[in-house]
C-alpha positions in Angstrom: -67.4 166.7 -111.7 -69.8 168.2 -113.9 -71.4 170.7 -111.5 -70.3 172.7 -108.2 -71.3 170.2 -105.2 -74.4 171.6 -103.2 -71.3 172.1 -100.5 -69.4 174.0 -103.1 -72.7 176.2 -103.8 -72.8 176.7 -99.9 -69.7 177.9 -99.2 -70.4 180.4 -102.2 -73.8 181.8 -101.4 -71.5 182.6 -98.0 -68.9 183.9 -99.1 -70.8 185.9 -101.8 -72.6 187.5 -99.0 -69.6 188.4 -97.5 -68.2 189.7 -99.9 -71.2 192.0 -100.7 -71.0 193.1 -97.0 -67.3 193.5 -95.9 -65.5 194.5 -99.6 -67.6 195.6 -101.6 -68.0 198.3 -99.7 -64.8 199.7 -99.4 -63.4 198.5 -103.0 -62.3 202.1 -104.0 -60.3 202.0 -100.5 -58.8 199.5 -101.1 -58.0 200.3 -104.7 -56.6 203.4 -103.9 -54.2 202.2 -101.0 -56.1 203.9 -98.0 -56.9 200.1 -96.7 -54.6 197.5 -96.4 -56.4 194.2 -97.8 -54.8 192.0 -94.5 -57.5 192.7 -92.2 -60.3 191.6 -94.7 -58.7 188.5 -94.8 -58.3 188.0 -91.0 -61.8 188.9 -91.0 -62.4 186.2 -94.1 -60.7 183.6 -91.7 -62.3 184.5 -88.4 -65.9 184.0 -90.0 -65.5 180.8 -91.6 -63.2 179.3 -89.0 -60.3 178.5 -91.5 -57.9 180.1 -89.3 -58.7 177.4 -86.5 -58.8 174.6 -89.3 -55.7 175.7 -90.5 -54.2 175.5 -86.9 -56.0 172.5 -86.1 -54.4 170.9 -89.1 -50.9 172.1 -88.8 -51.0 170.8 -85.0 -51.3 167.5 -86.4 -49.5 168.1 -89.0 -46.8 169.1 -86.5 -47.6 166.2 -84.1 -46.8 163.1 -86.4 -43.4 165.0 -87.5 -42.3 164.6 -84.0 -43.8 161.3 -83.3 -41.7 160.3 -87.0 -44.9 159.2 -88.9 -43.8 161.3 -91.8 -40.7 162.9 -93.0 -40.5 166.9 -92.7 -40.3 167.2 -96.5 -43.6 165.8 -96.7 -46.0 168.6 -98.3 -49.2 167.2 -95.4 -51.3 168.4 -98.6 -54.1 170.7 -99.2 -54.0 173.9 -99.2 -55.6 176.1 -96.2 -58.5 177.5 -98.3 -59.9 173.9 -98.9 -57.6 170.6 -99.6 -58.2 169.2 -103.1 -61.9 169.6 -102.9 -63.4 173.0 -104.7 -64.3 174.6 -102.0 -60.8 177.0 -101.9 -61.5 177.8 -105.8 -64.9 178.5 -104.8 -63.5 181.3 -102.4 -61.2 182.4 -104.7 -63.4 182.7 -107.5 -66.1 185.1 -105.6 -63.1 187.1 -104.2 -61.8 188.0 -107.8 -64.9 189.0 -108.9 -64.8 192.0 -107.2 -61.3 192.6 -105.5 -58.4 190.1 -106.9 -56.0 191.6 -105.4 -56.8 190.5 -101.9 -56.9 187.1 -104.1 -53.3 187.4 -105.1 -51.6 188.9 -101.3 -53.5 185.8 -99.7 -52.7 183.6 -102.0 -48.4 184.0 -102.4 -48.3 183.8 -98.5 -51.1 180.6 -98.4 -49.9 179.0 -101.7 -46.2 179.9 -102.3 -44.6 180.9 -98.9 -46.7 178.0 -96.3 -46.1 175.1 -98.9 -42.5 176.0 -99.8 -41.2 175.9 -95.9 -44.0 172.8 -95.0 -42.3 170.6 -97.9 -38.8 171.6 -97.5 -38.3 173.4 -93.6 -37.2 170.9 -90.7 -39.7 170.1 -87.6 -37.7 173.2 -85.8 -38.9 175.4 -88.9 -41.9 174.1 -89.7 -42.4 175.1 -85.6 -40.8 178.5 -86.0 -42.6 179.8 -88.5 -45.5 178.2 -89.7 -47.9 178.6 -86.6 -48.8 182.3 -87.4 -48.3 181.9 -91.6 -51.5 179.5 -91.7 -53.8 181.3 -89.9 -52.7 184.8 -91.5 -51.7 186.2 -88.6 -48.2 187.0 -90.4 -48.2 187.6 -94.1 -45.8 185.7 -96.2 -43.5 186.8 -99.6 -42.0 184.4 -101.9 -38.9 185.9 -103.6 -37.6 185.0 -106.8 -38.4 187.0 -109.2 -35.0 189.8 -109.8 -35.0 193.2 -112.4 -33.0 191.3 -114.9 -34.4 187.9 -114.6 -38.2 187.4 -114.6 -38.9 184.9 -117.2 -35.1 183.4 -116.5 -35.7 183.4 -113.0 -32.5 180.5 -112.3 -30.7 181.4 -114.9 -30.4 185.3 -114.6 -30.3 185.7 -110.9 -27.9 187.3 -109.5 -28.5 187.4 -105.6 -26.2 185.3 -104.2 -24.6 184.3 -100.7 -21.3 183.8 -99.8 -20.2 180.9 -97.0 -19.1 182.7 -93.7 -18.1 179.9 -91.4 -21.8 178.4 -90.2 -23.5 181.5 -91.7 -24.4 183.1 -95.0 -24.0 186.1 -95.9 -26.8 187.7 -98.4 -26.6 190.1 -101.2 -28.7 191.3 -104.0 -32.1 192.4 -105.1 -35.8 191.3 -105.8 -38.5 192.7 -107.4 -42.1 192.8 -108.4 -42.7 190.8 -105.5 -46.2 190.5 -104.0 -46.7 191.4 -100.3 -43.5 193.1 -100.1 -43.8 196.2 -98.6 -45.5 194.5 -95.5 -44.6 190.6 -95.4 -43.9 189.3 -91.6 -41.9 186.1 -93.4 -40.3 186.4 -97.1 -38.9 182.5 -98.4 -35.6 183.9 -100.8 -33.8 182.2 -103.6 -30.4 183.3 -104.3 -27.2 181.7 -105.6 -24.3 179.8 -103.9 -20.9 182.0 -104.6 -19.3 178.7 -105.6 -15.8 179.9 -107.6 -15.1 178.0 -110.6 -18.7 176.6 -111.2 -20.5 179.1 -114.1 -23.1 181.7 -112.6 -25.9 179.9 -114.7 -25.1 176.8 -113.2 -24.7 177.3 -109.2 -26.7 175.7 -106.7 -30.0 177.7 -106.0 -30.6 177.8 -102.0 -34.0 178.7 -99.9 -33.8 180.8 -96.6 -36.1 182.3 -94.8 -36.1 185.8 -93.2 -38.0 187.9 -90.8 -39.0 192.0 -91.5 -36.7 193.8 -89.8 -33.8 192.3 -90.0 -30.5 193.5 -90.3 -29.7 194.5 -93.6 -33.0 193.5 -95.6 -35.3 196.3 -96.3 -38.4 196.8 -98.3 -39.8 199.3 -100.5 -42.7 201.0 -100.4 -45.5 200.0 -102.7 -45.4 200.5 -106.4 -47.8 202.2 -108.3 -49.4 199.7 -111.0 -51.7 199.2 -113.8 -54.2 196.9 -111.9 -54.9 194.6 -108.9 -54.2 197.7 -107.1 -55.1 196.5 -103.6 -52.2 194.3 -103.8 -49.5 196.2 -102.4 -46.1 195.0 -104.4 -42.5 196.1 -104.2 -38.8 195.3 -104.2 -36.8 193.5 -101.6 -32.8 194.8 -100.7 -30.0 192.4 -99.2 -27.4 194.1 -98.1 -24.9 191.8 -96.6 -27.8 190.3 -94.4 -26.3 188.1 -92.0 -28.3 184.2 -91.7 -27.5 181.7 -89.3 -27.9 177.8 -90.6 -31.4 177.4 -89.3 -32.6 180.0 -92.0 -31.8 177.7 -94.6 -34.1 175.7 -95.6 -34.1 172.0 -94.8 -30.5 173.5 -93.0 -28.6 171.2 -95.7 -27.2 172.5 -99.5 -27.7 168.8 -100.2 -25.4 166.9 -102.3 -26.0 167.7 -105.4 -27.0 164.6 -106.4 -30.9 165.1 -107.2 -32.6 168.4 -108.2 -34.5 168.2 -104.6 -31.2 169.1 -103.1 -31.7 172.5 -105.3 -33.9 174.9 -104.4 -34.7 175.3 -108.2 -36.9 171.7 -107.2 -39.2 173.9 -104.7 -39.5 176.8 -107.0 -40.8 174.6 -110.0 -43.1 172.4 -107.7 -44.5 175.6 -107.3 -45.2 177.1 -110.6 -47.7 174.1 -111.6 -50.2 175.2 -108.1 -49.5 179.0 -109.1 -50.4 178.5 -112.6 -53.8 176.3 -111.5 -54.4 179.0 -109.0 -54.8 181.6 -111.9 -58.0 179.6 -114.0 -60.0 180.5 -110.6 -59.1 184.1 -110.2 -60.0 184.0 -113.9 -63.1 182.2 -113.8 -64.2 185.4 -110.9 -63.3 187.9 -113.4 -65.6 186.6 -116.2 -68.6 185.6 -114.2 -68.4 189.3 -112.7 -68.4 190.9 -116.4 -71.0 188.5 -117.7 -73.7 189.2 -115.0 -72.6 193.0 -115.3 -73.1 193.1 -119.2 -76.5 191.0 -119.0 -77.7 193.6 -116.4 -76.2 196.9 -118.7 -77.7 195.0 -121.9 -81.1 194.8 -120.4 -81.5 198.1 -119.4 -79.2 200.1 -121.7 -81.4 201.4 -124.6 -80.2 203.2 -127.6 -82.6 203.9 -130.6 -85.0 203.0 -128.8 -84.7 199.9 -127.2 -82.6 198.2 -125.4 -78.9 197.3 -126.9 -79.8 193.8 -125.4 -81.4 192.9 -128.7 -78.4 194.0 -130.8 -76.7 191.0 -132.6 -73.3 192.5 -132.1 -74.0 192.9 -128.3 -76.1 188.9 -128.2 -72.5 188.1 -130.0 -70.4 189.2 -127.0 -72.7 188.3 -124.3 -72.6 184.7 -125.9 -68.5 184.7 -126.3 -68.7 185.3 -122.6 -70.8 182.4 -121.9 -68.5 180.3 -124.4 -65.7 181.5 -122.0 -67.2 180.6 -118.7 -68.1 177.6 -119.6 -64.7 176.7 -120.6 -62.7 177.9 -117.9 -65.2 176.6 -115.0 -64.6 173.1 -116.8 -60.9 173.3 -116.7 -61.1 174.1 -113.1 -63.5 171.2 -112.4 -60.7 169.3 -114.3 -58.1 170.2 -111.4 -60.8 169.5 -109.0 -61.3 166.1 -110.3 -57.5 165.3 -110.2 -56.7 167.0 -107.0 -59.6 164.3 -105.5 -57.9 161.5 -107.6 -54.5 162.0 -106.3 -53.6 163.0 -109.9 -50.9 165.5 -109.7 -51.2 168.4 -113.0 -48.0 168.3 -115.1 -46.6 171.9 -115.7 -46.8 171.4 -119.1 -50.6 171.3 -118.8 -50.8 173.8 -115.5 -49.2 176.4 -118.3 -52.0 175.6 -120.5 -54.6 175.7 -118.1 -53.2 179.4 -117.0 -52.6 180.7 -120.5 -55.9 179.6 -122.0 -57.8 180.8 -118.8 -56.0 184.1 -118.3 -56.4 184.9 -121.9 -59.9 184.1 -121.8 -60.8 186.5 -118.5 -58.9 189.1 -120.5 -60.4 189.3 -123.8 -63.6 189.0 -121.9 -62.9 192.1 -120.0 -62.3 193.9 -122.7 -65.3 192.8 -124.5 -67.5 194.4 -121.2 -65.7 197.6 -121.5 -66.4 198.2 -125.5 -70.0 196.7 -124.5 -70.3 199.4 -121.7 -69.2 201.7 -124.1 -68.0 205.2 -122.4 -69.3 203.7 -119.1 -67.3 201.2 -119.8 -64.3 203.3 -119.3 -65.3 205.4 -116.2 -64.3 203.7 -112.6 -68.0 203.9 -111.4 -69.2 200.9 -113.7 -66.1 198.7 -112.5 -66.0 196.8 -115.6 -62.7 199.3 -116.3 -61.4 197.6 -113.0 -61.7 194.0 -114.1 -60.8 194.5 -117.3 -56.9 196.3 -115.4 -57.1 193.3 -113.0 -57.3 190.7 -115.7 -54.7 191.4 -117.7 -52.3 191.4 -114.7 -53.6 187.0 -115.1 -51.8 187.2 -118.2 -48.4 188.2 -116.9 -48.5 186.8 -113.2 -47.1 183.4 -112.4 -45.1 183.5 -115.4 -45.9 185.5 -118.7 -48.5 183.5 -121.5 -45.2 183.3 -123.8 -43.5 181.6 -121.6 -46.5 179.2 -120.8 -46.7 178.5 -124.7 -43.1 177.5 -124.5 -43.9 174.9 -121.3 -46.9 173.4 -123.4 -45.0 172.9 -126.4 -41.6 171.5 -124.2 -44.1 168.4 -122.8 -45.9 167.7 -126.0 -42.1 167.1 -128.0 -40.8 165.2 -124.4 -44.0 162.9 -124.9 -43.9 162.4 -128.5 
């Protein structure tokens, strides 16, 4: 794929309208916390009929489990927004260019908390909870991430349950985790108590709980940097009490193969996470591009217009370097999705850290080209520019995505 599909550039010109009508309107509402960004994507949802595709599928979905033409394990792939085709990027893309954070709430309860209970729940789960997760009716979480163990999320966690006849008992902490304050459904990772086996080492297990419940509370929204109409907090367990058919799969396994772990889920994941990010990026730099070429062309300073400054041409043409780059590592994932090639971690980290770099240092570039504009909320660029850098750090920090691409260039050589 060399271009976007004239179905691609559809679904765009769309959703571009959309956007234009429903959040662009209300971008400083939603940036400063006086809208919740669930009912734009309800709205998202209702006007493009995904919600009723994503039933429709998961009815099918849901249909062969019982019928046994597939195992519940089995991932039914896609993703809501758009199977393997580009149409979900496409989405994604014109969404970050002016709000990512509605991006990044739909996209941990779409990406991270449908996928991680459709490839590892039972039927009864996949029944319980998946109905109202698909078409965004409920919002999902997906905790992992803990105060002391971001990067090392396995190694340094220190939630853990303890076996109490049939049920588990949960305790411990999460943090920085997206759609927190307001999830419906959060998927948790925590540790097996398991005496005698080293804290490092224990068996990582999946459950599922519901707001409200006994024990589990969630913090209000934190204040942040950028992608501020994502609303993020911590998540408490305080001996929170759950029965058999919370875990996921409702087996530990054997221990014989890392599926039985729940550290298997949690890495499957990474690789879409990471691939998710050179989309949002991709938004953020055609957004600051068409900005600066508009701002260049009518900006004048000693008396004409800055567009015919080399140093500006320079960073106008770095842009266009960086577009061009990222949109063709994205049509890469396209290509492979619609292959049935399946992305490697190794080179989902390098497609994250090259692209969320890129957005970044583009960002910047818009705000020095804006100048003091640059820095005042009115001209936005100041937005994208705090929005982008969060690409950087979400779905695993760039240092540790350096670390991933050099780990699969040694294991191949």
């Amino acid at each position: 794929m060399l271009e976007w599909s004239d179905v691609d550039l559809a679904v765009r010109d769309a959703v571009r309208e959309f956007v234009d009508k429903e959040i662009r309107p209300h971008v400083d509402a939603l940036e400063s916390g006086e809208m919740e960004p669930y009912p734009i994507i309800r709205k998202l949802f209702t006007t493009f009929g995904i919600a009723d595709m994503a039933r429709e599928s998961l009815d099918k979905r849901l249909a062969r489990l019982r019928e046994g033409g597939e195992s519940a394990g089995e991932s039914g792939g896609g993703s809501v927004l758009g199977g393997s085709g580009g149409m979900g990027f496409v989405v994604v893309s014109e969404l970050c260019r002016v709000c990512m954070g509605v991006v990044t709430g739909m996209g941990v309860s779409l990406g991270l908390t449908v996928p991680t209970i459709m490839s590892r729940g039972t039927l009864a789960q996949q029944e319980r909870w998946l109905p109202e997760l698909v078409t965004y009716e409920k919002v999902g979480a997906w905790a992992i991430t803990e105060p002391d163990s971001g990067s090392d999320a396995f190694g340094g966690m220190k939630s853990y349950v303890t076996r109490d006849g049939e049920d588990y008992i949960l305790n411990g902490q999460k943090t920085f985790i997206t759609n927190g304050p307001d999830a419906d459904v959060v998927v948790v990772y925590a540790k097996l108590d398991e005496p005698g086996v080293d804290k490092r080492d224990r068996k990582v297990l999946t459950f599922v709980l519901d707001r409200g419940m006994e024990g589990f509370v969630q913090s209000k929204p934190f204040r942040k940097m950028g992608i501020h109409s994502s609303r993020t907090g911590e998540l408490f367990f305080n001996n929170v009490r759950l029965g058999p058919d919370r875990l996921l799969g409702e087996t530990e396994g054997d221990g014989a193969s890392g599926a039985s772990d729940g550290r298997a889920s949690a890495r499957s994941n990474f690789s879409a996470e990471r691939i998710g990010v050179a989309a949002m990026a991709l938004g953020v730099i055609e957004e600051c591009l068409r900005l600066c070429v508009e701002y260049a062309k009518t900006r004048k300073l000693w008396g004409q217009e800055i567009a015919q400054f080399q140093l500006i041409q320079l960073k106008l043409a770095n842009m266009e370097v960086a577009r061009m780059n990222v949109r063709n590592m994205l049509f890469r994932v396209i290509e492979a999705g619609q292959s049935g090639h399946q992305i490697s971690l190794s080179e989902a980290s390098a497609i994250k850290w090259y692209c969320s770099q890129a957005a970044t240092d583009v960002a910047m570039d818009a705000v020095q080209l804006f100048g003091g504009n640059g820095y005042m909320t009115e001209y936005r660029v100041e937005q994208l520019a705090r929005d982008a850098k969060s690409l950087m750090i979400y779905a695993g920090s760039n240092e540790v995505q350096i670390t991933h691409v050099a780990r699969g260039l040694l294991s191949d050589a």
